[in-house]
C-alpha positions as CSV (number, residue, x, y, z in Angstrom):
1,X,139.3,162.9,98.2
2,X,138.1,161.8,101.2
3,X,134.3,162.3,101.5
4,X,132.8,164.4,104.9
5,X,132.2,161.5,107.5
6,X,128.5,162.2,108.0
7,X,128.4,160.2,111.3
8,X,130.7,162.5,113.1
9,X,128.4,165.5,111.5
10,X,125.7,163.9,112.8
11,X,127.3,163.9,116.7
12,X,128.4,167.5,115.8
13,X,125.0,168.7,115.3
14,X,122.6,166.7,117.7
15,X,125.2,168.2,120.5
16,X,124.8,171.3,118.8
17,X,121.5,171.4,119.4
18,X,121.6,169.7,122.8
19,X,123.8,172.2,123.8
20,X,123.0,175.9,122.0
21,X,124.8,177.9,124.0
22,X,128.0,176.1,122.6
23,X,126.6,176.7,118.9
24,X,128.5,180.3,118.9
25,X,131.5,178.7,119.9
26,X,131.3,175.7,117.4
27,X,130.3,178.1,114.3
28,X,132.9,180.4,115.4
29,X,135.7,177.3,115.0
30,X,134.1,176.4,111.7
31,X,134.2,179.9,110.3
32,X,137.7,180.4,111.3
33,X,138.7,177.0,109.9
34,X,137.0,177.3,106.8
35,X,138.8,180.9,105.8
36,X,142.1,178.8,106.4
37,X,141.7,176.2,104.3
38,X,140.2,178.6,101.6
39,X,143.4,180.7,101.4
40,X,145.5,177.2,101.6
41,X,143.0,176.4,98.5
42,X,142.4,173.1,100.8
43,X,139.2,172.4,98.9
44,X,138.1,169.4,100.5
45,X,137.8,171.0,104.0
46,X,135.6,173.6,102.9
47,X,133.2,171.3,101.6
48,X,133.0,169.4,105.0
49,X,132.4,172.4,106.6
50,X,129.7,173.5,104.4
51,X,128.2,170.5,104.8
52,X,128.3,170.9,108.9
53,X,126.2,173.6,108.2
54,X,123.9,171.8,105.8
55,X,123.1,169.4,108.6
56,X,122.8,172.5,111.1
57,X,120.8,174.2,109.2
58,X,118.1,170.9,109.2
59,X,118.9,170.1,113.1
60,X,119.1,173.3,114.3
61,X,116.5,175.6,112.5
62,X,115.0,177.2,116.0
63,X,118.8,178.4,116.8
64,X,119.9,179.2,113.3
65,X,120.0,183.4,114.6
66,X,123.1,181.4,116.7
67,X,124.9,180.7,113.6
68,X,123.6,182.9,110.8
69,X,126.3,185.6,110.7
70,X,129.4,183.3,110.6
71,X,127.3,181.1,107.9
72,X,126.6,184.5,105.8
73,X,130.4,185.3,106.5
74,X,131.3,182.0,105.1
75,X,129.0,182.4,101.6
76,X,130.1,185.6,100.9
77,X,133.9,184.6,101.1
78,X,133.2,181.4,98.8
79,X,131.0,184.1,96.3
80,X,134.2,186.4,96.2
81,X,136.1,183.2,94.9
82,X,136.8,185.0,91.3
83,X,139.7,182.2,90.4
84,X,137.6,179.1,91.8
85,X,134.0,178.4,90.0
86,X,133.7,175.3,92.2
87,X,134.0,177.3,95.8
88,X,131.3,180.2,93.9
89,X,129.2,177.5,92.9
90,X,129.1,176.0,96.4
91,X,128.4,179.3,97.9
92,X,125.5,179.7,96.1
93,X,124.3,176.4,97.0
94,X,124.4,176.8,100.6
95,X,122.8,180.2,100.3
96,X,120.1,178.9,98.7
97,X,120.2,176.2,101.7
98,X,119.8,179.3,104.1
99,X,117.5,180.7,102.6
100,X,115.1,178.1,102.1
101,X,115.2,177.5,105.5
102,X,115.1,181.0,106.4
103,X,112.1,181.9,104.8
104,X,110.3,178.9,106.4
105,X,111.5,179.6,110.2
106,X,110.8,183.9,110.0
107,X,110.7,186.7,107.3
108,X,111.6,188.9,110.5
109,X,115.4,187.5,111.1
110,X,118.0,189.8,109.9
111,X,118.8,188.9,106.6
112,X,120.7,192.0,105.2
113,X,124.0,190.4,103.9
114,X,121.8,188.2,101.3
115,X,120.8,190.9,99.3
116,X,124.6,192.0,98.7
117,X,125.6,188.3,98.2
118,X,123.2,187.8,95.3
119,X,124.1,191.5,93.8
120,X,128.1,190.6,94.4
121,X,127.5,187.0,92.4
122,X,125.5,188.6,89.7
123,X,127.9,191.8,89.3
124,X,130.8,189.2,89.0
125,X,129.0,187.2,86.4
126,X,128.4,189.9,84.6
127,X,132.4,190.8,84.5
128,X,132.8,187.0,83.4
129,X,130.8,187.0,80.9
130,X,132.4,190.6,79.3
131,X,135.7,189.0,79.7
132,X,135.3,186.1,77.6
């Protein structure tokens, strides 16, 4: 259990935000490697992802509309995780993440897959709880 190498992050995201026209690309590589090593249940990886987009969301707040669809992608899929509380539970950390850094960049950025998110977590907590 190796632990995300925060240096490298730190590269990552200071040349994301040197470079923001890359940040579509970058997010694009993230999301598509963080849906593999969720269906390979390769844990670890997803949590090194989400914390690339811990640090984005601190370094990068003025491009976040760059990144804030693959990011919202990425939550949903961990809060869909019915067999995994760990990957659920870090989806809703990193959406709270988002939105606390939403609501202090804009109210006006599109922000229409959070409502369902929070209604899809609750609805399947609900089911939990009746099926204990």
């Amino acid at each position: 259990d190796a632990e995300p190498n925060d240096r490298k992050i730190g590269k990552l995201c200071e040349y994301a935000s040197r470079n923001p026209l890359r940040i579509p690309k970058i997010t694009s590589n993230l999301e598509q490697r963080c849906f593999k090593d969720l269906r390979n249940e390769n844990f670890e990886c997803v949590k090194a992802v989400l914390c690339i987009y811990r640090k984005l969301l601190s370094s990068c707040k003025e491009q976040m509309p760059l990144f804030a669809s693959c990011l919202l992608g990425i939550i949903r899929a961990l809060l869909e995780q019915t067999r995994q509380d760990e990957m659920r539970i870090l989806g809703c950390n990193a959406l709270v993440c988002f939105m606390g850094e939403h609501y202090h960049i804009s109210m006006d950025f599109d922000s229409e897959h959070m409502p369902y998110a929070l209604f899809l977590f609750k609805d399947r907590q609900g089911n939990s709880e009746t099926e204990s």
